[in-house]
N, C-alpha and C positions, 0 to 999 in steps of 0.2 A: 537835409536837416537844416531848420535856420539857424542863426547866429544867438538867437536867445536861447533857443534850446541846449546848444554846446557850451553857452557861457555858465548855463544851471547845472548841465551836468560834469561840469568841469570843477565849478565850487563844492558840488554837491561829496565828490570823491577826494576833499582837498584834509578834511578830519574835522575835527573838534573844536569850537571859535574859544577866545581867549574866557568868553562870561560863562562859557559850556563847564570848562574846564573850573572858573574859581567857584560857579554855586555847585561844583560836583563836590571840590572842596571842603568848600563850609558845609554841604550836607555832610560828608563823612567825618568831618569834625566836632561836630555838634553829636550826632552820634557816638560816637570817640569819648566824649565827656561825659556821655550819658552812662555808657559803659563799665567808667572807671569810678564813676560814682558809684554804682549799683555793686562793684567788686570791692571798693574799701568800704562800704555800707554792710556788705557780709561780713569782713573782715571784723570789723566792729560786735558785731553780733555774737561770732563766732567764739570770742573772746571773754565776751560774756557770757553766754552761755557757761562757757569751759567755767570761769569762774564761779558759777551759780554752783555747777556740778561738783566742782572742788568743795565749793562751801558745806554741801548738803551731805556728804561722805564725812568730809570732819565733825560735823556735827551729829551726825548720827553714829560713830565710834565714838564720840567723847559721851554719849548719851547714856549710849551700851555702858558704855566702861562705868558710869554711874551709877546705873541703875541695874547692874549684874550683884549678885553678892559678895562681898569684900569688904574693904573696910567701908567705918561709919562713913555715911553721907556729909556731915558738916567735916568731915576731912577734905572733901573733894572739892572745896569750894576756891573759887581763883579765878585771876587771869591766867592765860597760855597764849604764849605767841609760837603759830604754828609753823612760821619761817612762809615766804613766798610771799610776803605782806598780807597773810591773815593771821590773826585773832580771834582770839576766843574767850568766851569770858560764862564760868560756871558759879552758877546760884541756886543754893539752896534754902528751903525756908519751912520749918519744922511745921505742920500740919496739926500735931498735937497724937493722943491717942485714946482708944476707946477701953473704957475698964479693963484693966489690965495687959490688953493687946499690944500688938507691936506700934510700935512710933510710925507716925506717917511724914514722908517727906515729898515737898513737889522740889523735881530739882529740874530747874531750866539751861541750858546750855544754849549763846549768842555767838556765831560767828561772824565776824566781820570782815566781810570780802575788801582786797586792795582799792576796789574802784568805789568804797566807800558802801556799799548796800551790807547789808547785816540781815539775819537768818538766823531765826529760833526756834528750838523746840523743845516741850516738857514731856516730863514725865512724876508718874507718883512711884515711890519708893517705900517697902514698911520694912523697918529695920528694928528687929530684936536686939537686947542686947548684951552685949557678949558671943553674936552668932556667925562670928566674923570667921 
């Protein structure tokens, strides 16, 4: 065996050179940030969501609780702070009525999620009365 061949395979067995080792590095670091991007990017998401979902349950029991029969609808009208930093905010607004029929109400219900986004939805109401 010559002398260069022992010298090659003597480096060859010797590991990892120093530039092997830092672009191994920087690849799994860059990687690494790509990572934790993409997990507090869900994070984010996840939270919104949740939030949306809070929103849409409040709002649709304060909706119910409206537009079930009970008392008059211009009773029902208001702010609500739901605790959790949402709000709610109920309106109603008298439709009128048709010979001698019952009263018609649209009554809207807004809640407004902590991260600032707000979610509505109406409904129509006919309320007799005294049919409470």
């Amino acid at each position: 065996m010559c002398l260069l061949t022992r010298l090659r395979a003597r480096r060859a067995s010797r590991g990892f050179s120093l530039i092997e080792v830092m672009a191994a590095l920087a690849i799994l670091s860059i990687a690494l940030v790509a990572v934790m991007q993409l997990f507090s990017s869900s994070l984010r998401t996840t939270r919104r969501n949740e939030d949306v979902t809070v929103s849409m349950l409040q709002a649709r029991a304060l909706l119910e609780e409206a537009c079930s029969p009970g008392p008059a609808p211009m009773d029902m009208e208001g702010s609500l702070d739901l605790g959790g930093g949402f709000g709610a905010v109920r309106d109603v607004e008298a439709l009128g009525a048709e010979d001698g029929g019952p009263e018609l109400y649209e009554i809207s219900v807004t809640v407004v999620r902590p991260g600032g986004g707000k979610l509505r939805l109406t409904c129509t109401r006919a309320y007799h009365e005294g049919s409470e």
